[in-house]
C-alpha positions in Angstrom: 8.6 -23.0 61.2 7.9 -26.0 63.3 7.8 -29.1 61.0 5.6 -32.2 62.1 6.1 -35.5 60.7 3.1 -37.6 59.0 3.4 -40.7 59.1 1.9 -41.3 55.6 3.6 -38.1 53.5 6.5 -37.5 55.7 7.8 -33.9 57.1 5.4 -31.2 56.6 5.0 -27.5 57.7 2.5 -27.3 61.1 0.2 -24.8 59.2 -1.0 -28.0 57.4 -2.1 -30.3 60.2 -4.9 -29.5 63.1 -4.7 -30.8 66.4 -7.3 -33.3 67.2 -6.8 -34.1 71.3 -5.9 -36.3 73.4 -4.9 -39.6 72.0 -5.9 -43.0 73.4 -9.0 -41.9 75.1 -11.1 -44.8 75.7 -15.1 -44.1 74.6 -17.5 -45.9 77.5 -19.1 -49.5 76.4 -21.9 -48.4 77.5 -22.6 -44.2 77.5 -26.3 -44.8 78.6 -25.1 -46.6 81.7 -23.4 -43.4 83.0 -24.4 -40.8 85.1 -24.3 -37.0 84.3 -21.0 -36.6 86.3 -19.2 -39.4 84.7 -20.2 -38.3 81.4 -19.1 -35.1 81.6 -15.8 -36.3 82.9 -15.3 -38.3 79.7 -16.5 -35.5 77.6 -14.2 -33.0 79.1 -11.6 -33.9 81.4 -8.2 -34.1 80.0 -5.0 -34.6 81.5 -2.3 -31.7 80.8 0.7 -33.0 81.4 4.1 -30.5 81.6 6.4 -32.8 79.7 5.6 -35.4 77.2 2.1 -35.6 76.4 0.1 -38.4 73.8 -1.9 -36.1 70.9 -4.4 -36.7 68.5 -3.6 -35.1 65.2 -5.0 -34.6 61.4 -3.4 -34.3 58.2 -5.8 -31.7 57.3 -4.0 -30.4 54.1 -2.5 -33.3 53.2 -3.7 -37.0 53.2 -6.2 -36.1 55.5 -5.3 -39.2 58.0 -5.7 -39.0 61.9 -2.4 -40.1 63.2 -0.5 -40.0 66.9 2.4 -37.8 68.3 3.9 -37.5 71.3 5.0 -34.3 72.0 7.2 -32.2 74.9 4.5 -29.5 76.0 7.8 -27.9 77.6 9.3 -27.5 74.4 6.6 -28.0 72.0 9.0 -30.4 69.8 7.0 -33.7 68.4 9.2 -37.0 69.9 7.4 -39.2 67.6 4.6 -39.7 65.7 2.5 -43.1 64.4 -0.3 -44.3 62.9 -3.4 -44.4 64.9 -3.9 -48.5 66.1 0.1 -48.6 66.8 1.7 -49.2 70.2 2.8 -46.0 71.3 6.8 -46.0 71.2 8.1 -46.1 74.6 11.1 -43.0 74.7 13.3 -44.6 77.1 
């Protein structure tokens, strides 16, 4: 069982979180300025990294929170996770 940990109840089992995208995705200051193209790029392009990649994720069963992992797509094993407004921690 692959365990994830929240950073407001600690280790838990996966089956009680849902992934919730990319993380740090930057919403346009102004959506009516954009064109169709550049919408749609915001709205559905997403990087997919091989290696570690920055994720949105939700407490769904459990405090319900949005929180921040990074985890190794290669491996699937979460590096780290934090609270959503925190730096991301740098690995090196």
């Amino acid at each position: 069982m692959l365990l994830i940990v929240c950073p407001y109840c600690g280790e838990r089992p996966e089956i009680e979180f849902s992934y919730g995208g990319e993380a740090h995705l930057v919403r346009p200051k102004d959506p009516a300025s954009l064109g169709d193209a550049e919408w749609a790029d915001y709205l559905y392009a997403r990087s997919n990294p091989k290696g570690v990649h920055a994720e949105r994720w939700r407490h769904t069963h459990g405090c319900a929170r949005f929180f921040n992992a990074l985890r190794d797509t290669l491996s699937d094993r979460f590096l780290a996770t934090y609270r959503i407004g925190e730096q991301r921690p740098d690995l090196a």
